[in-house]
PyMOL Python script that loads the backbone (N, CA, C, O; Angstrom):
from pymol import cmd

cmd.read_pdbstr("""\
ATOM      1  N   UNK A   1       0.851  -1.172   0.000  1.00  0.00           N
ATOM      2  CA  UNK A   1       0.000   0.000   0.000  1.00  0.00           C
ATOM      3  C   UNK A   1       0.897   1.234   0.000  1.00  0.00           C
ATOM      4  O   UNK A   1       1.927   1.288   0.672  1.00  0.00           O
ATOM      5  N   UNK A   2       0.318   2.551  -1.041  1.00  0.00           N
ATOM      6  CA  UNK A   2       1.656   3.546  -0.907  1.00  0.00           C
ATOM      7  C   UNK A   2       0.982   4.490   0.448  1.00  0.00           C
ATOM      8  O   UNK A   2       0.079   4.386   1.278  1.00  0.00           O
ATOM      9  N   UNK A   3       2.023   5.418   0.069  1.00  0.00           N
ATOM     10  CA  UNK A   3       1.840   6.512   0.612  1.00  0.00           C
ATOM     11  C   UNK A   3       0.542   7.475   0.911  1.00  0.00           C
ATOM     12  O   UNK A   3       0.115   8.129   1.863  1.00  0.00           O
ATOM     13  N   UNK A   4       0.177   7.206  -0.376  1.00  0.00           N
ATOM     14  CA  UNK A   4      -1.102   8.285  -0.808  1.00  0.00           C
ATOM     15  C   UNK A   4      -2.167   7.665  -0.243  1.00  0.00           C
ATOM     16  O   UNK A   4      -2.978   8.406   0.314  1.00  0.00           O
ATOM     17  N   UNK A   5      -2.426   6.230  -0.239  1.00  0.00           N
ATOM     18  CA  UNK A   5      -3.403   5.902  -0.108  1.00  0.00           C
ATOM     19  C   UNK A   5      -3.492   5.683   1.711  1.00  0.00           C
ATOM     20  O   UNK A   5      -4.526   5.695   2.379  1.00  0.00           O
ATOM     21  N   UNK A   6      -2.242   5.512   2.155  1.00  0.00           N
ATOM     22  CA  UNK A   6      -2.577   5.676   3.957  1.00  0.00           C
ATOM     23  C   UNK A   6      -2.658   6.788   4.219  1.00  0.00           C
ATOM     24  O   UNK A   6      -3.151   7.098   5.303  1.00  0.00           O
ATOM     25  N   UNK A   7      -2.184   7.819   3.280  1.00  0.00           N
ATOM     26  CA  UNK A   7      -3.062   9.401   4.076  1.00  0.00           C
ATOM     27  C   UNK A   7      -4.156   9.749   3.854  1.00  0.00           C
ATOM     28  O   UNK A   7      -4.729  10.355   4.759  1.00  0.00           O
ATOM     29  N   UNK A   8      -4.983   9.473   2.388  1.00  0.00           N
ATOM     30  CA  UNK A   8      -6.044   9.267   2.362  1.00  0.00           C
ATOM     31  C   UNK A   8      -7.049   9.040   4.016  1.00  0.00           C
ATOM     32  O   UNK A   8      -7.798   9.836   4.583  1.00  0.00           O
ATOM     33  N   UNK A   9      -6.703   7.835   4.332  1.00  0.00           N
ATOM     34  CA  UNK A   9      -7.056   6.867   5.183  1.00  0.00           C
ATOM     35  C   UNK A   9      -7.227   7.701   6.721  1.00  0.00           C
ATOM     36  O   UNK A   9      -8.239   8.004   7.352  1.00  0.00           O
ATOM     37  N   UNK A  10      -5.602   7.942   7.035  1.00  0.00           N
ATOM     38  CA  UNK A  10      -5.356   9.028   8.159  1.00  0.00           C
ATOM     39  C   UNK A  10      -6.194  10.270   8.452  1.00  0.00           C
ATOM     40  O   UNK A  10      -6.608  10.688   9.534  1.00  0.00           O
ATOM     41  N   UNK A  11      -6.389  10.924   6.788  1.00  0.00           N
ATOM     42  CA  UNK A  11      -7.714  12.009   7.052  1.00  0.00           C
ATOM     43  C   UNK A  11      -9.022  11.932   7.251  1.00  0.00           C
ATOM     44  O   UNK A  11      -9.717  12.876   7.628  1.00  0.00           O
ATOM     45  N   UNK A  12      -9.550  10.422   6.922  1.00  0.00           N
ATOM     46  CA  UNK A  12     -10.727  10.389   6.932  1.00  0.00           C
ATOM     47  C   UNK A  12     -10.990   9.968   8.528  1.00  0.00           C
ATOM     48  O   UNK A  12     -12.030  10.290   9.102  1.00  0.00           O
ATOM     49  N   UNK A  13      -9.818   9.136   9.236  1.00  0.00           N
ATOM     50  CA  UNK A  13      -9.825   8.780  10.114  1.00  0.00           C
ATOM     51  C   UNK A  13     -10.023  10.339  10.893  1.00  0.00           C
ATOM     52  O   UNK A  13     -11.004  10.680  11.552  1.00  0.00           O
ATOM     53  N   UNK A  14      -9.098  10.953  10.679  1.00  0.00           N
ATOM     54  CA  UNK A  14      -8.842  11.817  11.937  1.00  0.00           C
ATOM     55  C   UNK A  14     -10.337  13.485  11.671  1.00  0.00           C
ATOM     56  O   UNK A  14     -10.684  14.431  12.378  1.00  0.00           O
ATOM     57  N   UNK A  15     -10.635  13.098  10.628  1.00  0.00           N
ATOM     58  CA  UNK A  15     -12.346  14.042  10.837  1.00  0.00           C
ATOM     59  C   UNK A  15     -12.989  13.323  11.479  1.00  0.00           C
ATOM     60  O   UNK A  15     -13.663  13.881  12.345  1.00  0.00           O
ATOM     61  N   UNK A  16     -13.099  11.742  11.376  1.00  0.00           N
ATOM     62  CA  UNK A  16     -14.193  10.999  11.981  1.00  0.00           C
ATOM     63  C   UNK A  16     -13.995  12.263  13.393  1.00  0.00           C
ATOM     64  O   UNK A  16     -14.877  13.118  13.467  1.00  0.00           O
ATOM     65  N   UNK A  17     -13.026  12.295  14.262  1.00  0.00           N
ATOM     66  CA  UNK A  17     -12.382  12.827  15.430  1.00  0.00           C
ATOM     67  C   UNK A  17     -12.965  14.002  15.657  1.00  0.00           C
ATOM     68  O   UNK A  17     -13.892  14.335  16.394  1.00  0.00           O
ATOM     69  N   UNK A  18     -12.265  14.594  14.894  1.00  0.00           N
ATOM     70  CA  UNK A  18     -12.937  16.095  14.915  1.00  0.00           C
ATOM     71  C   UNK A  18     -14.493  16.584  14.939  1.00  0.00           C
ATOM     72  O   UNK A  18     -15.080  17.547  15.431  1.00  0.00           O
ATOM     73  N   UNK A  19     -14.808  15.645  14.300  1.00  0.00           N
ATOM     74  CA  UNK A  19     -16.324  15.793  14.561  1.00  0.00           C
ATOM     75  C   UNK A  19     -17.135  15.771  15.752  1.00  0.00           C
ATOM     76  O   UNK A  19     -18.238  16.281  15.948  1.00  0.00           O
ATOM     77  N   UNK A  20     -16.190  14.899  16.727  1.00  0.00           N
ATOM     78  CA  UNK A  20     -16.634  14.697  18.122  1.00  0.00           C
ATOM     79  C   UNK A  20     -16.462  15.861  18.855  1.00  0.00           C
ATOM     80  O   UNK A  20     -17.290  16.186  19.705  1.00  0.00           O
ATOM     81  N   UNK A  21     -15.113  16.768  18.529  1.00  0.00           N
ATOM     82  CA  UNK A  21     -14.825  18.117  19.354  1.00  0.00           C
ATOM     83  C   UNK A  21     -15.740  19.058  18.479  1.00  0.00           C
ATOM     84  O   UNK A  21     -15.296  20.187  18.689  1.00  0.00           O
ATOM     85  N   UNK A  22     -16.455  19.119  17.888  1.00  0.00           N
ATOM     86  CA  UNK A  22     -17.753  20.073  17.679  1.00  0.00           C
ATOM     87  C   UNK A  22     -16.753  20.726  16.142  1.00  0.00           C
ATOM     88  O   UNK A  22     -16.432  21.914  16.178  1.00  0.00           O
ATOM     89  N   UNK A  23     -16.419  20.047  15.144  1.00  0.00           N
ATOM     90  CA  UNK A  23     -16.310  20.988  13.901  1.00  0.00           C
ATOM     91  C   UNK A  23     -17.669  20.558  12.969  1.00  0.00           C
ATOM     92  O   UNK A  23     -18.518  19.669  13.038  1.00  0.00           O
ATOM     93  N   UNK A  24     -17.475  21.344  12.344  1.00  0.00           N
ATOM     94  CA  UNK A  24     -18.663  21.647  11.139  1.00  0.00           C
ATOM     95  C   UNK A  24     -19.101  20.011  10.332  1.00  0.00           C
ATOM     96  O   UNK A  24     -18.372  19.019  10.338  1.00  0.00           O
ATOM     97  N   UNK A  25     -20.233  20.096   9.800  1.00  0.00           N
ATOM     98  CA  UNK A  25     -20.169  18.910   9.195  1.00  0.00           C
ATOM     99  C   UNK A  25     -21.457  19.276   8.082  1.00  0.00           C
ATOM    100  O   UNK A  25     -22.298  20.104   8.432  1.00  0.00           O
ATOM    101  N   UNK A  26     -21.553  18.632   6.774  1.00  0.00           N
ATOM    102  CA  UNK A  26     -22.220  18.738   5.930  1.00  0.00           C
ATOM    103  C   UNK A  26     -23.768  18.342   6.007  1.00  0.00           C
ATOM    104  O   UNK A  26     -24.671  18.776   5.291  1.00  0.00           O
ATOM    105  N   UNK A  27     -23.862  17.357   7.111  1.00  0.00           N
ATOM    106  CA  UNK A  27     -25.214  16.434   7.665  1.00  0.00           C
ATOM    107  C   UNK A  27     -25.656  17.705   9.047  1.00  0.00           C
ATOM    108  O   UNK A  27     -25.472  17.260  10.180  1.00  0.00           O
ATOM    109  N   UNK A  28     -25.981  18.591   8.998  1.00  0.00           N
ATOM    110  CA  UNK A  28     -26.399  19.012  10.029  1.00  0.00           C
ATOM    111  C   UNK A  28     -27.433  18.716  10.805  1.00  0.00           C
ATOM    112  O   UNK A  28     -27.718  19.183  11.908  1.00  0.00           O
ATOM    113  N   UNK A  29     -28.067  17.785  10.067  1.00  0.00           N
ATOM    114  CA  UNK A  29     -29.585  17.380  10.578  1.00  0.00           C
ATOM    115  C   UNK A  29     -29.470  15.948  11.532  1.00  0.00           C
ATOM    116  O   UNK A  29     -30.304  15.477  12.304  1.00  0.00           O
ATOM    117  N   UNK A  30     -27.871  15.364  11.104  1.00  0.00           N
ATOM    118  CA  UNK A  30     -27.914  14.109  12.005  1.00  0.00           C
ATOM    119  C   UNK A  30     -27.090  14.525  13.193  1.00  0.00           C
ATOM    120  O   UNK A  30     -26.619  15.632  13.455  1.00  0.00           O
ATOM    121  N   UNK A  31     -27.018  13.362  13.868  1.00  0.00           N
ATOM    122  CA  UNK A  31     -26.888  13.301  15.274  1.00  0.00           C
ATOM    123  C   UNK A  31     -24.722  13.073  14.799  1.00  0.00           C
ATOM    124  O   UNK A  31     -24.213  12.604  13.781  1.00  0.00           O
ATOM    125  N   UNK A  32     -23.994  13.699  16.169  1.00  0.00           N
ATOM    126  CA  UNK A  32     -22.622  13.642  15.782  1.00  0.00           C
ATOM    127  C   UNK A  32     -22.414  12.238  16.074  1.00  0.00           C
ATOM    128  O   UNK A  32     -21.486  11.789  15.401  1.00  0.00           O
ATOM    129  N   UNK A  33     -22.964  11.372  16.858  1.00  0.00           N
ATOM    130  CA  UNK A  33     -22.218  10.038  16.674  1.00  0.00           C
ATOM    131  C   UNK A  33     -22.191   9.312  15.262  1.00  0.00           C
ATOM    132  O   UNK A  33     -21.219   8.867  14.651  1.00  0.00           O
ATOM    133  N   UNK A  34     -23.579   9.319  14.909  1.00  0.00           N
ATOM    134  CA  UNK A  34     -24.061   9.398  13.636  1.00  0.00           C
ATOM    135  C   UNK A  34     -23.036   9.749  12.580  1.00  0.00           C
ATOM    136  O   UNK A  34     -22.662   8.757  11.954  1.00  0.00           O
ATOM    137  N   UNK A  35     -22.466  10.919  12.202  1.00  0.00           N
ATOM    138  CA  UNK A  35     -21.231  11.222  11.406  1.00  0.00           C
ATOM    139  C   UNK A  35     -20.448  11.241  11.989  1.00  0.00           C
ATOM    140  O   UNK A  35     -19.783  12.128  11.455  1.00  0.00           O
ATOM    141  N   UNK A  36     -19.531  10.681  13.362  1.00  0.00           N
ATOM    142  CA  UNK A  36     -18.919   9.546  13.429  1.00  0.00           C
ATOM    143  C   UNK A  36     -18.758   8.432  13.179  1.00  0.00           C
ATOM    144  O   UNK A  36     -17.703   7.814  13.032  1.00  0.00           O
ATOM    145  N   UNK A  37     -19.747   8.114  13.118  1.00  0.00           N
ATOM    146  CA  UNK A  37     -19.363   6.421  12.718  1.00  0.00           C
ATOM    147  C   UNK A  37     -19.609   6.474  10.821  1.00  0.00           C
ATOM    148  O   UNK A  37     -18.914   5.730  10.129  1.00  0.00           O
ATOM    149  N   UNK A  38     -20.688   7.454  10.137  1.00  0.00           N
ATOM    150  CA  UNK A  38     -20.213   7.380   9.051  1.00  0.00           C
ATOM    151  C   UNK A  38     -18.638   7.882   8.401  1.00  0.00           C
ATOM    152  O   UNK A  38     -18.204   7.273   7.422  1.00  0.00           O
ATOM    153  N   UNK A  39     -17.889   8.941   8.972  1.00  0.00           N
ATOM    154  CA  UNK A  39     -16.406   8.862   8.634  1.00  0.00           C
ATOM    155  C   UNK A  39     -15.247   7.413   8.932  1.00  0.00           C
ATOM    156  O   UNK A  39     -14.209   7.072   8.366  1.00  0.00           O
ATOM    157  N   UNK A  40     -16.145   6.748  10.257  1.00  0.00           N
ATOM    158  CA  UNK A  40     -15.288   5.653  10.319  1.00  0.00           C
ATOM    159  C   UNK A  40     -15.108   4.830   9.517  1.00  0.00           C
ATOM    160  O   UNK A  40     -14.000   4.470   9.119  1.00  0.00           O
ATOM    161  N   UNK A  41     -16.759   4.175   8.959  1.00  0.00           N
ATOM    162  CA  UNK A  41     -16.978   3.532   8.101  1.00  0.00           C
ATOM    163  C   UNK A  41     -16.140   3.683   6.693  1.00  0.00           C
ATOM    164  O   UNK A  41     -15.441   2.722   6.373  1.00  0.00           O
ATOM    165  N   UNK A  42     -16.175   4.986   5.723  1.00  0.00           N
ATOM    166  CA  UNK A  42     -15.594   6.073   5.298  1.00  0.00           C
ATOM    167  C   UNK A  42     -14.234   5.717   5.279  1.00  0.00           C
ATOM    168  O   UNK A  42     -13.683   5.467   4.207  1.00  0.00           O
ATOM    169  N   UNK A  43     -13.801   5.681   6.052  1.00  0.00           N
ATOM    170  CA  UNK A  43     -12.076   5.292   6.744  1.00  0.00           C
ATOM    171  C   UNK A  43     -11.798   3.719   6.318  1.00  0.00           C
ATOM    172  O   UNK A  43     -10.756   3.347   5.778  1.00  0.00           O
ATOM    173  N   UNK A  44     -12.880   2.884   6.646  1.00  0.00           N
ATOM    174  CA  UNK A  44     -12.542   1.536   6.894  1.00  0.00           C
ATOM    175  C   UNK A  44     -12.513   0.652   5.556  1.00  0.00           C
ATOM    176  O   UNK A  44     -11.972  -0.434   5.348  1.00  0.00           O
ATOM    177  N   UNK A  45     -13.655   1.887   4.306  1.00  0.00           N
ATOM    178  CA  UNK A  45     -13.593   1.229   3.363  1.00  0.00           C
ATOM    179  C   UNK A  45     -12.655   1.650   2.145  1.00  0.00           C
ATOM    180  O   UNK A  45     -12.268   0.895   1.254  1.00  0.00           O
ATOM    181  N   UNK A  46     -12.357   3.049   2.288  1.00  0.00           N
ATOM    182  CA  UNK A  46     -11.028   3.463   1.574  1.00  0.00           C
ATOM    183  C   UNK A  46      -9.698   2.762   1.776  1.00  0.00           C
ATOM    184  O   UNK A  46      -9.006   2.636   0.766  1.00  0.00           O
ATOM    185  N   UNK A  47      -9.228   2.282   2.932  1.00  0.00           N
ATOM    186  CA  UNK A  47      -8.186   0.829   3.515  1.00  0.00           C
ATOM    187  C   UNK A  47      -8.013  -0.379   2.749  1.00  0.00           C
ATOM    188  O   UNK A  47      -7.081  -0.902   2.138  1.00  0.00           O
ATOM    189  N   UNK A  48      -9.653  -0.745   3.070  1.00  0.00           N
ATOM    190  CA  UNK A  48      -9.536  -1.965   2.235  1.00  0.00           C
ATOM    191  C   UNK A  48      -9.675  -2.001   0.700  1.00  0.00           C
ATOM    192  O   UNK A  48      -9.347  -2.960   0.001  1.00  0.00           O
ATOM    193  N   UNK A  49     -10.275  -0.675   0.197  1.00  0.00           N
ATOM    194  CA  UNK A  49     -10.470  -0.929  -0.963  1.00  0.00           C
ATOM    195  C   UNK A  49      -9.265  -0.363  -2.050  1.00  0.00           C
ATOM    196  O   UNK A  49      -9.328  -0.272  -3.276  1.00  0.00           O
ATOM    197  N   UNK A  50      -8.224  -0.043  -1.184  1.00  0.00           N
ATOM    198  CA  UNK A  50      -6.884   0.564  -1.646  1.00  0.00           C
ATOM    199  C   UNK A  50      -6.289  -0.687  -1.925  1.00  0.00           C
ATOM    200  O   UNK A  50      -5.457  -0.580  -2.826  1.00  0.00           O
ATOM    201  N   UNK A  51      -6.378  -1.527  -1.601  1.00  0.00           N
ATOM    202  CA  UNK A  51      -5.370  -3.035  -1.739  1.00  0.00           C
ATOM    203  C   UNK A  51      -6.211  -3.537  -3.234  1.00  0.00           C
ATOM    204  O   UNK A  51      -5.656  -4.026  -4.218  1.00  0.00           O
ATOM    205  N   UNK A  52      -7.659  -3.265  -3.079  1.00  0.00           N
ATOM    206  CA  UNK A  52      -8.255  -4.088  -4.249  1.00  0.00           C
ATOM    207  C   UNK A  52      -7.614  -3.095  -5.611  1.00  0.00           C
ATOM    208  O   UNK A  52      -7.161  -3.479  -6.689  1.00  0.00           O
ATOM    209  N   UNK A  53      -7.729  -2.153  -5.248  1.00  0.00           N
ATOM    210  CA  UNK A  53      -7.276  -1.074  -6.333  1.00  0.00           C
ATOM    211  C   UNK A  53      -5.713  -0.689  -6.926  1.00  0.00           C
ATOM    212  O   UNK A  53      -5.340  -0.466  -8.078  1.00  0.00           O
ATOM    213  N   UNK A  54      -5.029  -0.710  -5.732  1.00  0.00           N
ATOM    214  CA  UNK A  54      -3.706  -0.961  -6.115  1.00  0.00           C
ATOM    215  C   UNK A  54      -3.194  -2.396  -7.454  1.00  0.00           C
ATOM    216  O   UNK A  54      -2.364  -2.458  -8.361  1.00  0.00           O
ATOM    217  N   UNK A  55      -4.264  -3.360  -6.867  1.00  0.00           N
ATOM    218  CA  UNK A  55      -3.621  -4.556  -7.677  1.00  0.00           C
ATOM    219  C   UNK A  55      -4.722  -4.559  -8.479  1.00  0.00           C
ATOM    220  O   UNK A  55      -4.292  -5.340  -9.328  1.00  0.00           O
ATOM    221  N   UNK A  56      -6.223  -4.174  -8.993  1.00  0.00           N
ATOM    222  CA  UNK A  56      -6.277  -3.661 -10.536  1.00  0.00           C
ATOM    223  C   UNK A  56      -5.661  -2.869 -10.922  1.00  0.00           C
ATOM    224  O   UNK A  56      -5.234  -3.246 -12.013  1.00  0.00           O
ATOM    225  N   UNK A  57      -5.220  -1.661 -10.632  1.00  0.00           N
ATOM    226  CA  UNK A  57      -4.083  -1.260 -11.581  1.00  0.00           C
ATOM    227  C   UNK A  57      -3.058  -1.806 -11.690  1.00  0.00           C
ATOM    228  O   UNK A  57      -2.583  -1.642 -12.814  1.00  0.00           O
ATOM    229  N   UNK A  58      -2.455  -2.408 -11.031  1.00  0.00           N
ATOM    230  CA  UNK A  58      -0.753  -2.985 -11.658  1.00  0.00           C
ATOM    231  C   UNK A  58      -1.545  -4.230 -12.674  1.00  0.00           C
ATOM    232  O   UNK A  58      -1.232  -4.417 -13.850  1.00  0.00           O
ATOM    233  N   UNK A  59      -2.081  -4.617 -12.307  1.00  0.00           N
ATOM    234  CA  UNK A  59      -2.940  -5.734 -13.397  1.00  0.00           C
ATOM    235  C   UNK A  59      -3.276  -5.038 -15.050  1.00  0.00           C
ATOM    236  O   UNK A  59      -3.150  -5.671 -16.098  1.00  0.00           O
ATOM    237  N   UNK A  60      -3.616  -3.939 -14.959  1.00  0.00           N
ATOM    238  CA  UNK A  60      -3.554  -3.254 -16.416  1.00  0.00           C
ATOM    239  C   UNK A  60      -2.464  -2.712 -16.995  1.00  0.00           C
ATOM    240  O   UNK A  60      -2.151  -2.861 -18.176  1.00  0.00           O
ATOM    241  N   UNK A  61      -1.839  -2.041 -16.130  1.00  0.00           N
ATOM    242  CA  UNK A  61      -0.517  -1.549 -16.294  1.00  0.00           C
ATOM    243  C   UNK A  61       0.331  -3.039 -17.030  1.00  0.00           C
ATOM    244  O   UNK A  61       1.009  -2.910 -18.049  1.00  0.00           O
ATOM    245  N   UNK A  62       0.169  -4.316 -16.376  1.00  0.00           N
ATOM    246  CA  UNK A  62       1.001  -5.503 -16.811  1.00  0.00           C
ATOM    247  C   UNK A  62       0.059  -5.958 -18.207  1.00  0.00           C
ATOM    248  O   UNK A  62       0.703  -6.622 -19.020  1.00  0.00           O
ATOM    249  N   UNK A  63      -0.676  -5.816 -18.394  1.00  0.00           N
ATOM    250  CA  UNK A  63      -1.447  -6.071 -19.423  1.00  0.00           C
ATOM    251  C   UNK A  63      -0.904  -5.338 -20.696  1.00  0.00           C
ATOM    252  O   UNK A  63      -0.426  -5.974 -21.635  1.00  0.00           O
ATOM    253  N   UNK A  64      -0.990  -4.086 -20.687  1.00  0.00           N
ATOM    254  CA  UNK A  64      -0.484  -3.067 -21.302  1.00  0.00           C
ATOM    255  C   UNK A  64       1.503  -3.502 -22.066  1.00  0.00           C
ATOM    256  O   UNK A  64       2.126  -3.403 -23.123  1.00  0.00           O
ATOM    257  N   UNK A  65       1.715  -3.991 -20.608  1.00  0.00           N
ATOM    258  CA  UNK A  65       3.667  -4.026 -20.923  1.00  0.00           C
ATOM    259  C   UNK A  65       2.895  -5.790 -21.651  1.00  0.00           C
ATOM    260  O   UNK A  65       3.609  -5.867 -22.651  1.00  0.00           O
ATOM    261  N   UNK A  66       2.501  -6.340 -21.679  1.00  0.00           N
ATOM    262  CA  UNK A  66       2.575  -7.848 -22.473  1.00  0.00           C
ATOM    263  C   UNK A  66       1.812  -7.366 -24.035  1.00  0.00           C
ATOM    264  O   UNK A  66       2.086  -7.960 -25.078  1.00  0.00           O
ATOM    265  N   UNK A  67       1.442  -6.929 -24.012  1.00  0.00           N
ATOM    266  CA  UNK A  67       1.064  -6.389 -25.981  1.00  0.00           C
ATOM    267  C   UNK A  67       1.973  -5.614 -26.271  1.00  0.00           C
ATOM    268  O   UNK A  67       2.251  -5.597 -27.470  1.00  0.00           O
ATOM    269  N   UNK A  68       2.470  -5.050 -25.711  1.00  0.00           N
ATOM    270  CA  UNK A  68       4.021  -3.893 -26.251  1.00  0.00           C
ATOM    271  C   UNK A  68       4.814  -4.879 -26.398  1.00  0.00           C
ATOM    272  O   UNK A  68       5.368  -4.624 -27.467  1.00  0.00           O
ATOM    273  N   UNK A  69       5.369  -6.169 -25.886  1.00  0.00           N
ATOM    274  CA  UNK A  69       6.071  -6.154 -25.684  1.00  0.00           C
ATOM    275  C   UNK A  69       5.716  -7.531 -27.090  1.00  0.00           C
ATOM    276  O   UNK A  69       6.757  -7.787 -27.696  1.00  0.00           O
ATOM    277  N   UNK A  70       4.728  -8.183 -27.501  1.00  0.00           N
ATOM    278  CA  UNK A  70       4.319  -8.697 -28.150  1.00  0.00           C
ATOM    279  C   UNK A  70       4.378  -8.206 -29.453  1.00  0.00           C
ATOM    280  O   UNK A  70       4.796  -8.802 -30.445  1.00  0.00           O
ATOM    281  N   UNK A  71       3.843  -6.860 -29.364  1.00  0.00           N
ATOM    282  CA  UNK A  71       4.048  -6.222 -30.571  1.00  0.00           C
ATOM    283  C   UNK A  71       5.190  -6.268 -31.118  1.00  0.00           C
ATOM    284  O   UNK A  71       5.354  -6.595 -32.294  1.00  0.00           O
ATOM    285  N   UNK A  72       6.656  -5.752 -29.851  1.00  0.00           N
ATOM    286  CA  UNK A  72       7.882  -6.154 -30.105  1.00  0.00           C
ATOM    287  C   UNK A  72       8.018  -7.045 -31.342  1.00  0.00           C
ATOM    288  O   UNK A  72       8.178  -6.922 -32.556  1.00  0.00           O
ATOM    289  N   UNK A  73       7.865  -8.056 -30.369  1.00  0.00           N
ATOM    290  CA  UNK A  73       8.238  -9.862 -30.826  1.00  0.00           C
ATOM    291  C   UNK A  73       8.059  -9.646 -32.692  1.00  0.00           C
ATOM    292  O   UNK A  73       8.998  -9.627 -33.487  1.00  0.00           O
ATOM    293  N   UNK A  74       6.722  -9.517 -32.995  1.00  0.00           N
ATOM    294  CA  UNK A  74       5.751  -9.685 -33.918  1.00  0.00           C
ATOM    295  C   UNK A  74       6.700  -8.756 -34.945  1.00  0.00           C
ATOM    296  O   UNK A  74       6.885  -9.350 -36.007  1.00  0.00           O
ATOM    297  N   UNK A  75       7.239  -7.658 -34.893  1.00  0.00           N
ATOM    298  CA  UNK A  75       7.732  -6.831 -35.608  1.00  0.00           C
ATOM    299  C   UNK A  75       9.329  -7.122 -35.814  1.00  0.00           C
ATOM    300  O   UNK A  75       9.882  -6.678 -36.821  1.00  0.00           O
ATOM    301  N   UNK A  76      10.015  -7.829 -34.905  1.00  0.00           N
ATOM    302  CA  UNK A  76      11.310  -8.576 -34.940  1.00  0.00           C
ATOM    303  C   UNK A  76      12.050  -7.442 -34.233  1.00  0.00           C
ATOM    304  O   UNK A  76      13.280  -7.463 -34.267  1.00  0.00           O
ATOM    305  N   UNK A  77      11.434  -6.482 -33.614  1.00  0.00           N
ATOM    306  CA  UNK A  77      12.308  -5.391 -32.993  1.00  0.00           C
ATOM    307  C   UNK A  77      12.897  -5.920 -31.628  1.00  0.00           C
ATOM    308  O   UNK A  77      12.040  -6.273 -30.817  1.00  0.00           O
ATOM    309  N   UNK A  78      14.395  -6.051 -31.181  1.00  0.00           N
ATOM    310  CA  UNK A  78      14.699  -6.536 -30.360  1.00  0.00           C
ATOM    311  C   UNK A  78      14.464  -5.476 -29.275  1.00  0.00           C
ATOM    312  O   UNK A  78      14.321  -4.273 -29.493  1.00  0.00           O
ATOM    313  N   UNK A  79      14.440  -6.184 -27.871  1.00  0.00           N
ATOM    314  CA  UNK A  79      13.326  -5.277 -26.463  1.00  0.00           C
ATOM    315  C   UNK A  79      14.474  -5.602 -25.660  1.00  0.00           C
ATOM    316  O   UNK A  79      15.196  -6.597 -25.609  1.00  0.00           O
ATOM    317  N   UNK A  80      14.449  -4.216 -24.884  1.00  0.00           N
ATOM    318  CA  UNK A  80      15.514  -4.661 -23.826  1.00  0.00           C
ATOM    319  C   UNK A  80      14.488  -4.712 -22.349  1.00  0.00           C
ATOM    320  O   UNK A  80      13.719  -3.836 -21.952  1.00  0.00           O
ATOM    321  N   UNK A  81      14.825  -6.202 -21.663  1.00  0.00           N
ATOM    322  CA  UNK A  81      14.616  -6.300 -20.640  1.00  0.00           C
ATOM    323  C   UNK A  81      14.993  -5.951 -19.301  1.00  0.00           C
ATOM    324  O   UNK A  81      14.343  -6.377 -18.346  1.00  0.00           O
TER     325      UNK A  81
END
""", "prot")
cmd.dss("prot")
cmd.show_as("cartoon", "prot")
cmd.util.cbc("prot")
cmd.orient("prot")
């Protein structure tokens, strides 16, 4: 998991927080535990869904380098590995 995606994570975590010491929030009509636990949630699924996402992209990205590199082949152009 990089960088980007655990700060992602860290911010959503740390509004869940803030919300408890009385900052602003877009839901004014709900209750603050209420948008607490939706930032947690928020938090819990950006985490996990960074791992699913990280490895569809390297999955296309590798997709991408095997037809280039095919194309190579096909054209007799030698590829440096």
């Amino acid at each position: 998991m990089g960088q980007g995606e655990v700060e992602q994570f860290e911010g959503t975590f740390v509004s869940a927080f803030t919300v408890l010491c009385g900052a602003r929030t877009d839901l004014p009509d709900r209750h603050v535990c209420c948008v607490f636990w939706l930032n947690i949630a928020a938090a819990l699924i950006q985490i996990l869904t960074a791992i699913v996402m990280v490895g569809w992209i390297m999955s296309i990205f590798w997709g991408m380098d095997m037809v280039i590199l095919a194309r190579y082949k096909e054209q007799g152009i030698p590829q440096q590995l």
